[in-house]
N, C-alpha and C positions, 0 to 999 in steps of 0.2 A: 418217574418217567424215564423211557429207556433212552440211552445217546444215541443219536442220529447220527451219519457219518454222511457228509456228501462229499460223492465222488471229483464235482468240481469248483475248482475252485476258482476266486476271483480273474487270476491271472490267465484262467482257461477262456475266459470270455471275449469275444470280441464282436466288440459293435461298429456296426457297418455305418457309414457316413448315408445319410438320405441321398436320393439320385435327386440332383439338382440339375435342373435346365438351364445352365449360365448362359445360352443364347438368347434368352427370352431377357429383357433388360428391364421388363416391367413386374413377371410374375417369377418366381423361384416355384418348379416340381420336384413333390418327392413323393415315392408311394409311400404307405401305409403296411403294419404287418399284416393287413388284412387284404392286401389289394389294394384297397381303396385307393385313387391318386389326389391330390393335394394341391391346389394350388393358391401360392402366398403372393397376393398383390401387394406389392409396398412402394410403387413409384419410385423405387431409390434405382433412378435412371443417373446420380451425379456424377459416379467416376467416368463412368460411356461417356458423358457429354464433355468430361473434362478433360479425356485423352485428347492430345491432338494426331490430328491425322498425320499418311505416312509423308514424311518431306516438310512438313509446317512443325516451323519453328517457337514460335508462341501463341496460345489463344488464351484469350478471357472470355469468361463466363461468368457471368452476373443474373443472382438467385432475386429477380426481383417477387417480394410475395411471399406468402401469402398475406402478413401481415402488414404487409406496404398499406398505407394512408390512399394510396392512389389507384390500389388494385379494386375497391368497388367492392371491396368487402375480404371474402379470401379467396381471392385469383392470383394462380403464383403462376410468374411469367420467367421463364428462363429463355434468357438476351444472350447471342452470343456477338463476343463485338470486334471491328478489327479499328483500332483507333474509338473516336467516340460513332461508329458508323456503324448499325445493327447489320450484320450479315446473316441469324439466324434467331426466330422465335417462336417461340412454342409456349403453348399455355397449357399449365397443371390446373385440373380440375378436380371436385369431389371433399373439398373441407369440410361442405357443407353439409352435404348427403344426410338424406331426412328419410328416405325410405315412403315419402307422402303416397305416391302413386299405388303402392305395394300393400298402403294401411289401409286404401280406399276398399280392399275385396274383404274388410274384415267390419265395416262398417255400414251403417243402412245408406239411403239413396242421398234421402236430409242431410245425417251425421257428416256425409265424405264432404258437405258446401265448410264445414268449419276449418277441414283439412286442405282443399285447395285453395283456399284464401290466404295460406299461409306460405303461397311461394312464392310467386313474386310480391314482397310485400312491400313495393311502393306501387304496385298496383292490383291491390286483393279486387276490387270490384270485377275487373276484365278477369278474372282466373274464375270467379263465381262465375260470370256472364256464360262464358264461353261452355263450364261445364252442364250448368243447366239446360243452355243452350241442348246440348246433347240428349241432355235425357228427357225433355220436352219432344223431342224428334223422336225417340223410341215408346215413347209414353202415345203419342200423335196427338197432342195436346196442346203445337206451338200456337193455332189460330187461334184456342179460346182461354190463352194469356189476356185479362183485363186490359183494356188500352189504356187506363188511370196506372195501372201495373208496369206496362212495358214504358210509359213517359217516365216513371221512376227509375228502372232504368238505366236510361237515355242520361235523364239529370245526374243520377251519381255515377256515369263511366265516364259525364262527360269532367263533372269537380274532379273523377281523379286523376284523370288525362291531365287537367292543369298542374294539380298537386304533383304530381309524376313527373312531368315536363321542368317544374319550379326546380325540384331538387335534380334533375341533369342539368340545368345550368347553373345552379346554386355550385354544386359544388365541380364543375366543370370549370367554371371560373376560379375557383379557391385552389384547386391544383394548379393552374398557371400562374396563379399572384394576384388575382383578382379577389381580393377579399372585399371587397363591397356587393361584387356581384353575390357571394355568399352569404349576405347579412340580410340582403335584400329581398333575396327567393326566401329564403327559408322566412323571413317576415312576413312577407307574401302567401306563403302557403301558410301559415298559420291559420288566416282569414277562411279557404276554404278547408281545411282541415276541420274548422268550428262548425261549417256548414253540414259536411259527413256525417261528425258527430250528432250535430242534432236532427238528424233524417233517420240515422241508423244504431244511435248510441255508445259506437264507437270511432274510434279517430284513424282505428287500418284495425287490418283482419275482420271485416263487417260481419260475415256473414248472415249478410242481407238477402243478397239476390237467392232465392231458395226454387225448387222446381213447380212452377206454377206461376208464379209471381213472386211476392217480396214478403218479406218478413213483417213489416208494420209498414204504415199510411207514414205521409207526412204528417208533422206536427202541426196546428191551429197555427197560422200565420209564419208557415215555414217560406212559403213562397216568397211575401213579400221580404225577409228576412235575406234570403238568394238574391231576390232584385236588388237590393241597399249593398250587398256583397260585388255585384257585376256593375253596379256604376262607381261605387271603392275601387275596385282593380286596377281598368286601365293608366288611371290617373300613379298609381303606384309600379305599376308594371312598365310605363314607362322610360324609368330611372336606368336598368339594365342595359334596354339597347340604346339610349343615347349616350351610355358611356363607354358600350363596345361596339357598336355597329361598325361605326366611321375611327375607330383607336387604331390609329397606324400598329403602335405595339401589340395589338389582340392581334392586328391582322397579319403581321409578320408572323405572329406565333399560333395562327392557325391555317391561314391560307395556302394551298397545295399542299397541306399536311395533314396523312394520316389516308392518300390518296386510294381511292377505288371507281371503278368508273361502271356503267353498267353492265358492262359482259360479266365482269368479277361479279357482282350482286347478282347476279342471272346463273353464275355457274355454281354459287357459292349457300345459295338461295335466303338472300338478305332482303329483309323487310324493312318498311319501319322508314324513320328516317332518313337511316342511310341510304336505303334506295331511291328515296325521292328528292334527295340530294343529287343523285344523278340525272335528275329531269324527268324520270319516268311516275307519273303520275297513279299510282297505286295503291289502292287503300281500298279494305275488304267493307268499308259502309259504304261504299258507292259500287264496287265490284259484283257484293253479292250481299246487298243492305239485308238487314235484320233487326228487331224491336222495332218497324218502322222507318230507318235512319233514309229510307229512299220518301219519307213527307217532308224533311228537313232539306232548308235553301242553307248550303256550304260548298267553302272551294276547298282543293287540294292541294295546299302550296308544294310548290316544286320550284329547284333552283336545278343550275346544271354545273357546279363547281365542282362535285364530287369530292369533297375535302374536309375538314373540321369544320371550318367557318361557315360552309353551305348547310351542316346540320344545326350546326346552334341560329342560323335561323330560320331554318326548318322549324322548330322546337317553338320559336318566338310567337310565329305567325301560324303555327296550330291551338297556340291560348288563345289567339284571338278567334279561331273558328270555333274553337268551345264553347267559349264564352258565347259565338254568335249562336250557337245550337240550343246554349240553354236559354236564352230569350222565348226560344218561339217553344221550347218545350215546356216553358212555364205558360206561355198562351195558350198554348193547349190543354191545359189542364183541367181536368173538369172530376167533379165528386165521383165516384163508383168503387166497385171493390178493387183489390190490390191482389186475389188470388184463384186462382179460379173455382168456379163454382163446386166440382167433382168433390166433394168431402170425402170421398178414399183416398185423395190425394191430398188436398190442400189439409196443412194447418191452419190452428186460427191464423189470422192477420189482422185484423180491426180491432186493435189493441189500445189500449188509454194510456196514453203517454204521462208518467210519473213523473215529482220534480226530480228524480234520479237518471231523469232519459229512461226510461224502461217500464213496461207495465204491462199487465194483460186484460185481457179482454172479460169485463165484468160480466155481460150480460152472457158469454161462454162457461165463465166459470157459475154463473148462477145456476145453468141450464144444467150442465154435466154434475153438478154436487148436489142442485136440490129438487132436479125438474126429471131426470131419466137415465135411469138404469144403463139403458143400451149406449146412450150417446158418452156415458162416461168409459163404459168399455170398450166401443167403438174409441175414445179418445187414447186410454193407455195401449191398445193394441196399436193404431198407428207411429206414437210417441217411442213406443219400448221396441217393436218389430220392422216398423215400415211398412210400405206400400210394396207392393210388386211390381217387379218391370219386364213385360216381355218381352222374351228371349229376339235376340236380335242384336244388331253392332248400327251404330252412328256416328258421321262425324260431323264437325262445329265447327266455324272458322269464324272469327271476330280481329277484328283491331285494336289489339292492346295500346298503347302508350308506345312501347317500344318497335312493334310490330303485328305479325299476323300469328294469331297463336291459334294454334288446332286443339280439337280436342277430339280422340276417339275413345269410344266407349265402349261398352259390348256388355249384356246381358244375357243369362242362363235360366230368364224368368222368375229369379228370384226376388229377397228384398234386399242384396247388397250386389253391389257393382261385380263383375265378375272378370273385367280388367278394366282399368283407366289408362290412357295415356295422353300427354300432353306436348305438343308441337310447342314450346317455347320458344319465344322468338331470341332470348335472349344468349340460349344456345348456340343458335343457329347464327345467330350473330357473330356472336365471338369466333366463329371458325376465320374471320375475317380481319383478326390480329396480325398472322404474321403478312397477309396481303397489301396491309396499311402501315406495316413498321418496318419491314423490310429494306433495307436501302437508304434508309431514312436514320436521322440522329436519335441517338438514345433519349434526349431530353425532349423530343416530339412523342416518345410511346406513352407518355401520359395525357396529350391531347388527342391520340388516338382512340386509347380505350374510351379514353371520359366519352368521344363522338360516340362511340358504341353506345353507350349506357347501359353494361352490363348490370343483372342483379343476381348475385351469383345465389339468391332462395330458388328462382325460375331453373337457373342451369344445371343446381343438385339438386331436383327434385327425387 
């Protein structure tokens, strides 16, 4: 082989530094040899925050989070502080980030109820609701949802409002020192936790609520099962507020703390608890009922403290409207199907519940395996492709647990969503951190978030 001789050598080279955007304090640009421009999000906002500014002589800054026990999961809060007195906060968002909304356009209409049940996951039934909700509206199929179908429901958004509610004060108390209150809710929600279970066979992430109606019936003697569970409760649910209600110490270290008053929830657009802490009476089943919720007798508790203490008993006194809700939804309950009649739409649902929780529908599979050609093809074409949804955009609005969670939707007349988005209330919440910590001592920012009750699956979605 002949010698190669190159003209240049190592020393001849010079590589040029990427053009970096050090004004941007969250993303770093550099082009590409191509063009192409680049940009590196890394959050690494620390030195920015830890300059101090010109003429100030000392600041601290405290990285509370993401791994904090108090941040509600990974919420990292960066406190700036003058003495123990927050004069500046800001929340880091995205540990979480799951990409769910974005996996929805790659999945069928069914598939995407497995994926939004997995955002807020103290409360997956209101994430199904909401988004069925939607495609029921572009499908035009919300009136001939089963009424046996839509009291189902009713019953498990209202168990998971409770189960939802249990653990923001479970562990809303356990960050202030309250560990009874922690042993107690989480005790508590055990009870209906076992109820979810055996209505939908699992204990979170259901995906139950499917577009049409529901995945399976209740169990033979599930009702009364509910009823023994709702005269169980009060009796145990009680132990909470008689040991915080009237607790001078709970009330010193919740009262006027964590404050926001209505203009702020008005400007800030907070739902949910926090809002009706403020007095104003708000709630999207009475505002703009759906599955029904306008045949149901319930009130709207509302306090006007505006503070931690006016939500945690916000929280108290909506178990007990649950609970009064599923009274009369179990009175109402009467045999019929669970999905609508359309079989290009519905799956089975009238399924024979296993001692495993789970079963399918015998007399379906006898039909499709040994009875007809067509209904079995017809069955894996629905299963394997979907339905189609035509083209068109809707949106949803329901009362989650935490607040008013939107869903908009949009269709290309295909069989996969062709975008999802999700109005989180839990987002939308948090924008309300530094509103409520501001001004306020560092050892109150954990009675603030807990009033919030972030779930930081909902915020990275």
């Amino acid at each position: 082989m002949d010698d190669v001789t190159y003209e240049t050598s190592f020393e001849d080279v010079v590589i040029e530094p990427p053009l970096v955007d050090h004004d941007d304090a969250y993303a770093g640009v550099y082009d590409t040899t191509e063009g192409a421009r680049v940009y590196t999000v890394t959050g690494g906002d620390w030195d920015t925050v830890l300059a101090p500014a010109d003429g100030e002589k000392e600041r601290v800054v405290v990285n509370m989070g993401p791994q904090h026990p108090s941040t509600h999961g990974v919420l990292r809060l960066i406190l700036e502080l003058e003495g123990e007195v927050i004069t500046e906060a800001r929340c880091g968002i995205g540990y979480l980030h799951t990409g769910i909304e974005k996996n929805l356009e790659y999945r069928t209409w069914t598939q995407a109820v497995t994926y939004v049940t997995r955002m807020d996951y103290l409360a997956p039934i209101a994430n199904e609701a909401g988004y069925c909700l939607a495609v029921e509206k572009l499908l035009g199929i919300v009136d001939d949802v089963p009424p046996r179908a839509q009291l189902m429901r009713v019953i498990t958004l209202e168990l998971n409002r409770i189960s939802s509610h249990l653990v923001a004060l479970a562990t809303g108390g356990f960050e202030m020192g309250a560990v009874t209150a922690m042993t107690n809710g989480f005790r508590d929600r055990e009870l209906v936790l076992d109820m979810l279970e055996m209505i939908t066979g699992l204990r979170m992430n259901h995906a139950y609520i499917r577009p049409g109606g529901v995945a399976q019936d209740m169990p033979e003697g599930g009702a009364d099962k509910i009823r023994a569970v709702l005269r169980q409760l009060p009796g145990q649910l009680s132990g909470v507020p008689q040991m915080l209600v009237d607790n001078g110490i709970w009330k010193d270290r919740t009262s006027g703390i964590g404050y926001l008053d209505l203009a702020g929830c008005m400007a800030l657009g907070i739902t949910g608890p926090v809002l009706r802490a403020t007095g104003l009476p708000y709630d999207v089943r009475k505002s703009e009922p759906y599955f029904g919720y306008d045949a149901f007798d319930f009130d709207v508790p509302t306090v006007d403290t505006c503070d931690v203490y006016g939500r945690f008993l916000i929280r108290i006194e909506e178990i007990n409207q649950s609970m009064r809700i599923l009274e009369q939804a179990l009175d109402m309950l009467e045999p019929g199907p669970v999905v609508v009649a359309d079989k290009k739409i519905a799956w089975p649902a009238q399924l024979s519940i296993g001692g495993d929780g789970q079963g399918n529908s015998l007399d379906h599979i006898r039909h499709i395996m040994g009875e007809s050609m067509e209904a079995l093809i017809h069955h894996f074409k629905l299963v394997t492709e979907g339905f189609a949804v035509p083209p068109g955009q809707a949106f949803s609005t329901i009362e989650a647990p935490r607040g008013e969670l939107g869903v908009h939707v949009v269709s290309d007349g295909g069989t996969r969503p062709y975008r999802v988005h999700f109005r989180d209330p839990s987002f939308n919440n948090l924008q309300a951190t530094a509103a409520m910590c501001e001004g306020g001592q560092m050892a109150d920012v954990i009675g603030a978030v807990a009033s919030i009750d972030p779930v930081m699956g909902g915020v990275d979605r």
